[in-house]
N, C-alpha and C positions, 0 to 999 in steps of 0.2 A: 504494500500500500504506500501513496508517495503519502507526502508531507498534506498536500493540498485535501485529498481523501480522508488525511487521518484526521486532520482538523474537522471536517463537515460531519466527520463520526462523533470523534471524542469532544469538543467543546460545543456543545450543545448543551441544555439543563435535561434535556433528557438521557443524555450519556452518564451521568450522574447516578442512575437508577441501572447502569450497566458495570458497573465497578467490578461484580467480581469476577466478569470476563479474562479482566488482566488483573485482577490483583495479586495473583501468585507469581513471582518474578517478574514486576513490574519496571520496565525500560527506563531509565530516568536517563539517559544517553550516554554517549561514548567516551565520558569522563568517571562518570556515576557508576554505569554499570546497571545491575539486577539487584530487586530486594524485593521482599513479601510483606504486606501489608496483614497485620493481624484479622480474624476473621469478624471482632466486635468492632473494629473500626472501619470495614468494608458496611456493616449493616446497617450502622447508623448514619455512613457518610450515603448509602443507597437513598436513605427516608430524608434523611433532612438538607444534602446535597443543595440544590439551588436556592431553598429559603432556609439560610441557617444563622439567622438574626430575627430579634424583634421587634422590626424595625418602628411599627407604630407603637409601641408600648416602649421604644428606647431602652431595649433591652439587651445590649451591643456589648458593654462591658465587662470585662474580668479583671484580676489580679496576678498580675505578673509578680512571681518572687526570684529574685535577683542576690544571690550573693552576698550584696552591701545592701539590698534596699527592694522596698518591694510601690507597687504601681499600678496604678488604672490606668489598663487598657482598651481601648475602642477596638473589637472585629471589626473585620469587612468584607466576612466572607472567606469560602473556601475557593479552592481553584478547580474547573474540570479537569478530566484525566489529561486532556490535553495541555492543559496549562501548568498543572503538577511537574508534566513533561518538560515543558518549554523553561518555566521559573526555575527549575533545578538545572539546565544547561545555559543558561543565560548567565547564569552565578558561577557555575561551575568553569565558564571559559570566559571568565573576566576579562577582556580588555586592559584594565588597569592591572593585574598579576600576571607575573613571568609566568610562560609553561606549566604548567604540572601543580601550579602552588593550588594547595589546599584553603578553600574557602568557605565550608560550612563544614561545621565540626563531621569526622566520619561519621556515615551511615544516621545521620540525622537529615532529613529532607523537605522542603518548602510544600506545604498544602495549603495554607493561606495566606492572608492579609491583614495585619492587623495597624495602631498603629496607638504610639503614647507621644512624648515630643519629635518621634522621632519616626520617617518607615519602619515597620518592621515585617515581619515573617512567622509566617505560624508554621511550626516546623513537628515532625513526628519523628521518634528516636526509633527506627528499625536494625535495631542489634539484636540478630536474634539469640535466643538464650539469656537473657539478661533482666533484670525485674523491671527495669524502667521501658522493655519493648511497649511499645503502642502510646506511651505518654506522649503527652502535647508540651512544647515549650514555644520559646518568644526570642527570636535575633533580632536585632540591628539589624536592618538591608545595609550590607557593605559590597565591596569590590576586591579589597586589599586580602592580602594573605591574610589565614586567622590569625590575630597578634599583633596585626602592623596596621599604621595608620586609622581608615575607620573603620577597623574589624577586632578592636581591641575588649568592648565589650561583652562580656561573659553573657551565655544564654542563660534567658530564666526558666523557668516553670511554669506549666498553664494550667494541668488540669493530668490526672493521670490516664485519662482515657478521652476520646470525643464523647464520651457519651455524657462523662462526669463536667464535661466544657459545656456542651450546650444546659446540662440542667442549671451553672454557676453563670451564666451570663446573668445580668443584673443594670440598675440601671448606675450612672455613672457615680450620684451621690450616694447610693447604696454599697458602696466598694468599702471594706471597713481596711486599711492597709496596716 
């Protein structure tokens, strides 16, 4: 399938309810490579995929905890398969990093959008065997190697599952930090 096909498949809102198609060694590209998406976050990303905010009841925000500090965050959303695709190879071959440099933490990968003072990224930790597989956390959208420049910021914490994300959205004065 080219490029042009896979878009008119995958980034639809109703590609979204096709997820576990590919979810089992799922392409994130030629830098990335193959990963598996856990089976409870295939389920709920099927159900709540294209409306996964509340938007008329402003119900957009979570708590990012951070290292040094923790944050009300504004979602904006997840991304289609195709765009899962596309955001994770767009980072992955930075323009602004030399060859090869490593830009989002290993085997951690972009599924959304979110955003505090700053862009950020809603990212899912697929290492598998690990207690923290399927957990949600929060980047900085950077360019630079992890470490250097604006990629210096440690990832937070969102929620340990999608499922446990969408039930903690709230609205922004409701974030108790």
């Amino acid at each position: 399938m080219n490029q042009t096909d896979e878009r008119q498949v995958w980034d639809t809102d109703q590609a979204f309810s096709r997820m576990s198609e590919i979810s089992e060694g799922f392409h994130f590209g030629p830098r990335l490579g193959e990963a598996s998406f856990p089976t409870e976050f295939v389920d709920v990303y099927q159900v709540y995929g294209p409306e996964t905010a509340d938007w008329d009841g402003d119900k957009t925000w979570f708590k990012a905890e951070y290292p040094d500090k923790s944050g009300a965050t504004m979602f904006d959303g997840l991304e289609t398969p195709y765009g899962i695709r596309m955001q994770n190879g767009i980072v992955a071959e930075s323009i602004y990093a030399d060859a090869g440099a490593t830009i989002l933490p290993k085997r951690y990968y972009i599924i959304g959008r979110c955003y505090d003072e700053d862009e950020c990224r809603l990212l899912i930790d697929l290492r598998p065997g690990q207690p923290a597989y399927g957990s949600l956390h929060v980047w900085r959208l950077a360019y630079d190697p992890l470490g250097e420049g604006d990629n210096t910021r440690p990832i937070g914490r969102a929620a340990p599952s999608l499922r446990d994300f969408f039930a903690g959205l709230n609205q922004e004065e409701e974030i108790v930090l």
